[in-house]
N, C-alpha and C positions, 0 to 999 in steps of 0.2 A: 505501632507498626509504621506509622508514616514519618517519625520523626529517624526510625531504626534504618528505613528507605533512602531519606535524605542524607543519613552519614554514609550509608553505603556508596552514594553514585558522588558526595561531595571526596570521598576517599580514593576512588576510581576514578576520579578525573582530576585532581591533585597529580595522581601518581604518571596518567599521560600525558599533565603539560608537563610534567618533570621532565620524563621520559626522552618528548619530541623540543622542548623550549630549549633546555641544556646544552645539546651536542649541538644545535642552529645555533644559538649566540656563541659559542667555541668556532662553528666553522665561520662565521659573520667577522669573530673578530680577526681569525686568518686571513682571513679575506681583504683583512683593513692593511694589514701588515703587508699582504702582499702587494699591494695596490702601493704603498707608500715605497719598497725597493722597489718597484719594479719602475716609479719615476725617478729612483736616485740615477739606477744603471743607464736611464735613458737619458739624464744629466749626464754622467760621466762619458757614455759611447758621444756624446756632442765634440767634448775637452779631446778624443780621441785621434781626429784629422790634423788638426792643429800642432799637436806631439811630434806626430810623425815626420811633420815638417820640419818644422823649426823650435827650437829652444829657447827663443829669444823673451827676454821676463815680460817686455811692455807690449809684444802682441799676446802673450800669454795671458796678461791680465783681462787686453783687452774681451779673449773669446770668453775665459771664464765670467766677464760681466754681462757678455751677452748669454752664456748658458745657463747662468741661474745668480741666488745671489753670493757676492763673493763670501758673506761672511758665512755661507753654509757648504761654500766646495774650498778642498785646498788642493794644490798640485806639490808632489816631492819629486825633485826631479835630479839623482844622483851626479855630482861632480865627475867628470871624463878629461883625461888627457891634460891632468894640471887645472882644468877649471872649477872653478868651485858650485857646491851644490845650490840649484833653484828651490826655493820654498816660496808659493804666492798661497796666500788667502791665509788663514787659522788652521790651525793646526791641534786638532781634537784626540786624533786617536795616538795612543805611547807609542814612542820611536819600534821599540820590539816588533809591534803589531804589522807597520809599516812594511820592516826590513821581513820579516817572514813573510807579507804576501808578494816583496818583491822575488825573494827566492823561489816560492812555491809559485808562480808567474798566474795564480788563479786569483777573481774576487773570494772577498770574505767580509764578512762582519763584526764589529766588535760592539759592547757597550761602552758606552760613555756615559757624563753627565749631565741628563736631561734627554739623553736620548740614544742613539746608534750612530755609528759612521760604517759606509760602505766604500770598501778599499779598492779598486780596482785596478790590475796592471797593466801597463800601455805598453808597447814595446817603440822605441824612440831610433832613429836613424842612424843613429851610431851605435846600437846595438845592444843599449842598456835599458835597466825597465824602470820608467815612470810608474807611480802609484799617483792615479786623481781618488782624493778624499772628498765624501759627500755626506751630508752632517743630514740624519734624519730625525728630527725633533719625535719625543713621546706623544704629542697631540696629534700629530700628521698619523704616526701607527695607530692611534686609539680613535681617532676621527669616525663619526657615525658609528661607533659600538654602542655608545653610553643611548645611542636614540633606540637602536636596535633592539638592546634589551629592554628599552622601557617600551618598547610597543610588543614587544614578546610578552613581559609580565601583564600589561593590558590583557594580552588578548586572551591569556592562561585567565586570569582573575574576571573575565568577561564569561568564559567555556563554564567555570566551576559556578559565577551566577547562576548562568542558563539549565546549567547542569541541576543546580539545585532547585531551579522554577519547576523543572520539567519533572525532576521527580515530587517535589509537593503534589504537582496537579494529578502526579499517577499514584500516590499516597490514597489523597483526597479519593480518587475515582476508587481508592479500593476498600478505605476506610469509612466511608460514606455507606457503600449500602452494608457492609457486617455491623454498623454502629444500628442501621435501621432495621437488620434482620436482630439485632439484640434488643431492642426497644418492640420490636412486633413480640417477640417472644416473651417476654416481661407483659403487656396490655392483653396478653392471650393468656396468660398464668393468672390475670387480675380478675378474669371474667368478658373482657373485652373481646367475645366470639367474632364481631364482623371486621375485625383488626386484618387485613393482609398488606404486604412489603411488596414495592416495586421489582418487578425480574429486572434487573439493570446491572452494568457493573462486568467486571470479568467474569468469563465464564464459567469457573468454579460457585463465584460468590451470585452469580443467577440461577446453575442449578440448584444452591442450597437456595436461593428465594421460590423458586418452583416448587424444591420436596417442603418448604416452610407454608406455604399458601394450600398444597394441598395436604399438607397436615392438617392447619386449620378446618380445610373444607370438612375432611372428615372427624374432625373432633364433633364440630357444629351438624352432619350428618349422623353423625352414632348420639348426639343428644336430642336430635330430632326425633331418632327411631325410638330415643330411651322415652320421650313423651310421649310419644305417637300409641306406644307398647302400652302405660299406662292408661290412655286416655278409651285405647283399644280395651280393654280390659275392664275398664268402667264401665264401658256403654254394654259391653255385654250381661252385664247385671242389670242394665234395663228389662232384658227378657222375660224375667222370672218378675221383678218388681211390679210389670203393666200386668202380668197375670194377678199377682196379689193384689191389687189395685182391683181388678175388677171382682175379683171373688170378694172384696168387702162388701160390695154391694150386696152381697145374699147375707150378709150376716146379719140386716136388719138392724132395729136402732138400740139404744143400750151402751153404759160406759162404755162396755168390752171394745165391742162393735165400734165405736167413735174413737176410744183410743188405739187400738187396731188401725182403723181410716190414717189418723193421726200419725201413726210410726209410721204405715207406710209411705208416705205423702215427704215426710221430713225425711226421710231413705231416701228418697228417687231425689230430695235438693240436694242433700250431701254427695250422692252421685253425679248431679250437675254442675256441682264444684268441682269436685277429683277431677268430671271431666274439660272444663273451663281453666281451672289452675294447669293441666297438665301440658293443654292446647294452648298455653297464654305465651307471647311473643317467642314464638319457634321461628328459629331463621329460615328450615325447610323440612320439605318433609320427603322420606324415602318409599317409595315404591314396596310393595309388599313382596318379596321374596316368594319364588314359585316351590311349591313342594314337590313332594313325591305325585303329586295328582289324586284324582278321586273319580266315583263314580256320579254325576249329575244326579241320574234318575234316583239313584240309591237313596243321595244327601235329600233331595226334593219329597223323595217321602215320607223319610222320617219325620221332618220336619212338620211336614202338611198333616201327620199323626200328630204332634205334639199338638198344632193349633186348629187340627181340628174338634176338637173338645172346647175348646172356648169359643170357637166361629157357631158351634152347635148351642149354645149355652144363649148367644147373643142374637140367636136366629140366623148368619147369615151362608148365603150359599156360595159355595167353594166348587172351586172347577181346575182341572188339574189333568194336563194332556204332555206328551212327548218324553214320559216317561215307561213306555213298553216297555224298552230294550235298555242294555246298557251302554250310555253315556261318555267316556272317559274325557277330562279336561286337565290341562298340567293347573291346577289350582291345588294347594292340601285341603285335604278337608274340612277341620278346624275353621277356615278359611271364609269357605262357600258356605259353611252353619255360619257364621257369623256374619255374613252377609244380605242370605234370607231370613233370617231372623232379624234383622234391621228393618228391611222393608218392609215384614209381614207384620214387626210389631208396628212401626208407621203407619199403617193400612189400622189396625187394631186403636191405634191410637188418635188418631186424627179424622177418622169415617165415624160416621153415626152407627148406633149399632141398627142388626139387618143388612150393612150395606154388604153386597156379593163382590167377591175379590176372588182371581184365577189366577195359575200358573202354568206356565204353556215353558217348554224346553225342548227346540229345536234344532237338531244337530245338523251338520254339515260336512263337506271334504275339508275345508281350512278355519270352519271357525264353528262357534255354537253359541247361541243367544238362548237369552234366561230372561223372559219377559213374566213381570207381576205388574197386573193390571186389576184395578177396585173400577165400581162404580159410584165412588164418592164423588165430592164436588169439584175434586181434581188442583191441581195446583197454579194457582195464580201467575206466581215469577219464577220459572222452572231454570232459570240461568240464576239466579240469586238462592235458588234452594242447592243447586250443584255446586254455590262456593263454599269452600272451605270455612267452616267456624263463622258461618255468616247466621246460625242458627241464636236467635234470642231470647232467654230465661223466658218471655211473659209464657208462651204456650210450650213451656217444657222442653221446649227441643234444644241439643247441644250442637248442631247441625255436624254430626260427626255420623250420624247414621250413613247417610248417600256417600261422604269421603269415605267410611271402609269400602263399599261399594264399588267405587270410582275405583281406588288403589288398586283391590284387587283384578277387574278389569286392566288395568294399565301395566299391571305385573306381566299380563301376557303378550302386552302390545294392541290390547284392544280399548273398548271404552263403554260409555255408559250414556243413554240420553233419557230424558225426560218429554213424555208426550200428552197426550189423549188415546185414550184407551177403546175401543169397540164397546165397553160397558157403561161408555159414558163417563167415565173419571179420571184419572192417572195412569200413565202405562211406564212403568221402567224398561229400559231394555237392555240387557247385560250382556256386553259383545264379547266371547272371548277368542282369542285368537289361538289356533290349534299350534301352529308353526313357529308361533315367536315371531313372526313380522308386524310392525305396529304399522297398521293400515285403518286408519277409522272407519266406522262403518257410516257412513250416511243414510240418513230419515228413507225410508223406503229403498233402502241398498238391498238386495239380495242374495247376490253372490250365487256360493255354491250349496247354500243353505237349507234344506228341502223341509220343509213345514211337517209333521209329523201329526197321526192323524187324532186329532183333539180323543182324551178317552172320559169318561163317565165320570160327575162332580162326586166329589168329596162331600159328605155333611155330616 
């Protein structure tokens, strides 16, 4: 395309010095010509005063030496009355030519050898017409052409340079970024997700940089969500696993019994891989898409059913408030199970058993918070437990539990904090936003929120 560029405008400007050079050195070299009779006539009108006077050869010579030089003018000056004809100076143009402009009584031109004579007729005192002859040499008509046109071709073979710099550099400016939206697109086929192309360049070839960057983005977005899905999907087979896990413990000792322990123990690593390999160098991660919505109260109880049979098993007491009435959150439900089931199996997994963990759901005009609070020993670095995948194999954890968490909070525009809880241990808090405006909520925020009235523990 750039070399296709460069014949285009070197063809295109070819064709207008043609165009404008041509008819200028044709009118330049009339110009020359003109210039050259126009000083012969102005020789000849000199010889003119002098005619009319007198005829005499030796002042006649004399003026024509003072009008120019003799060997370039000649005078014919017809015999009258028995005397015979005057001829001074050379004699160029054929007799014929002479006697026809003395008839036709006008100048006129003829060629000759080496150049032109301009004939001109004088009308003489006695009534007859002198012809002064003026010899205009080929070099005198062609004088400054030959420069003319060489500074014309100059200036055409200067145009068709410029012409062809100027289209290189707008070649280059156009071939430059399609060469590098073709090389991004190659290094993004290769695997090379964080590859994006400058938006630069003509407007065409930036918005295809634009829809090319955020192609990529979302290529690298839909394989975010594709691990996110899996790693999502892993951890929720934690739930059932920390249940197994603890029911070995009744099964007492015995092959069975140990290998039993055994499989489950190797389950919940294989699980920690899938979740680890799934979660390993994601460029980002996407927000969890809001559903249809659910009922809070509804999801919280179930739940609190399923674990309360093992909170009973393990001694510990359960407390479970602001689930009277019905709830509604734009969360799906799928969602909000997979959620509290995160944090309840954390509580189940990281508390000593006995310890007492509560569930308090408090609704609002614009938002609803979902606080699960233990009275375990609480979490040390509650900003390192909130990052992503900062979770380390020694004590089991993928740290993918709190990111479902987080995401689904942020789906709504709300968020999630980490505290100290009334029971002495950890308090999650799960803010969600009713409206879709992401407004954080701040550590003792309140809002529109009304505390709903604690109801009778679970055990």
């Amino acid at each position: 395309m750039r070399w296709a560029l460069v014949k285009v405008c070197v063809a295109v400007t070819t064709m207008v010095v043609v165009a404008f050079a041509v008819p200028l050195g044709l009118v330049i070299k009339e110009m020359a010509r003109d210039r050259a009779f126009s000083n012969a006539e102005r020789e000849a009108a000199a010889i003119a005063p002098a005619l009319s006077i007198t005829t005499d050869r030796d002042q006649l010579e004399r003026v024509v030496a003072s009008a120019g030089s003799d060997s370039g003018m000649a005078v014919h000056i017809p015999g009258a009355d028995g005397a015979a004809a005057v001829e001074i100076g050379k004699q160029r143009a054929v007799g014929k030519d002479i006697t026809t402009t003395r008839k036709l009584g006008r100048a006129s031109t003829t060629e000759v050898a080496g150049g032109s004579t301009l004939l001109q007729p004088v009308a003489l005192s006695s009534g007859e017409i002198a012809v002064v002859e003026v010899y205009v040499p080929e070099s005198e008509v062609s004088n400054g052409v030959g420069t003319a046109w060489a500074v014309l071709a100059a200036v055409g073979v200067a145009l068709i340079i410029g012409s062809v710099a100027v289209a290189d550099r707008l070649g280059v400016r156009m071939v430059q970024p399609a060469q590098r939206l073709v090389e991004g697109a190659h290094e993004l086929g290769e695997g090379k997700l964080g590859k994006r192309v400058p938006e630069e360049g003509p407007t065409e070839l930036r918005l295809a940089a634009v829809a090319f960057n955020s192609m990529a983005d979302q290529v690298v977005q839909l394989l975010a969500n594709e691990r996110e899905l899996a790693a999502d999907l892993s951890h929720r087979l934690r739930t059932p696993l920390t249940v197994l896990r603890l029911n070995t413990a009744s099964l007492g000792d015995g092959p069975a019994a140990e290998q039993t322990r055994a499989a489950v123990a190797q389950l919940e690593r294989e699980v920690d891989t899938i979740i680890r390999t799934a979660r390993e160098a994601k460029p980002q991660t996407a927000a969890i898409g809001v559903g249809a919505g659910c009922d809070a109260s509804e999801v919280v109880r179930e739940r609190m059913d399923f674990w309360s049979a093992l909170a009973e098993d393990e001694g510990r007491k359960v407390r479970v408030a602001g689930i009277d009435r019905p709830v509604r959150i734009p969360v799906a439900r799928a969602d909000l199970v997979a959620a509290l089931d995160a944090l309840l199996g954390n509580v189940f997994r990281h508390t000593p058993e006995g310890t007492a963990f509560a569930v308090d759901v408090h609704n609002g005009e614009d938002a609803v918070i979902v606080l699960v609070s233990d009275a375990g020993p609480g979490i040390v670095d509650p900003e390192a437990a909130m990052a992503r995948g900062r979770g380390s194999g020694s004590d089991g954890s993928t740290g993918l539990g709190l990111d479902i968490v987080r995401r689904l909070a942020e789906a709504t525009g709300g968020d999630v904090r980490i505290g100290s809880s009334v029971l002495g241990g950890t308090e999650v808090r799960i803010w969600i936003q009713l409206d879709g405006r992401a407004t954080p909520l701040r550590r003792g925020h309140r809002g529109t929120v009304r505390r709903r009235r604690r109801g009778a523990g679970v055990s």
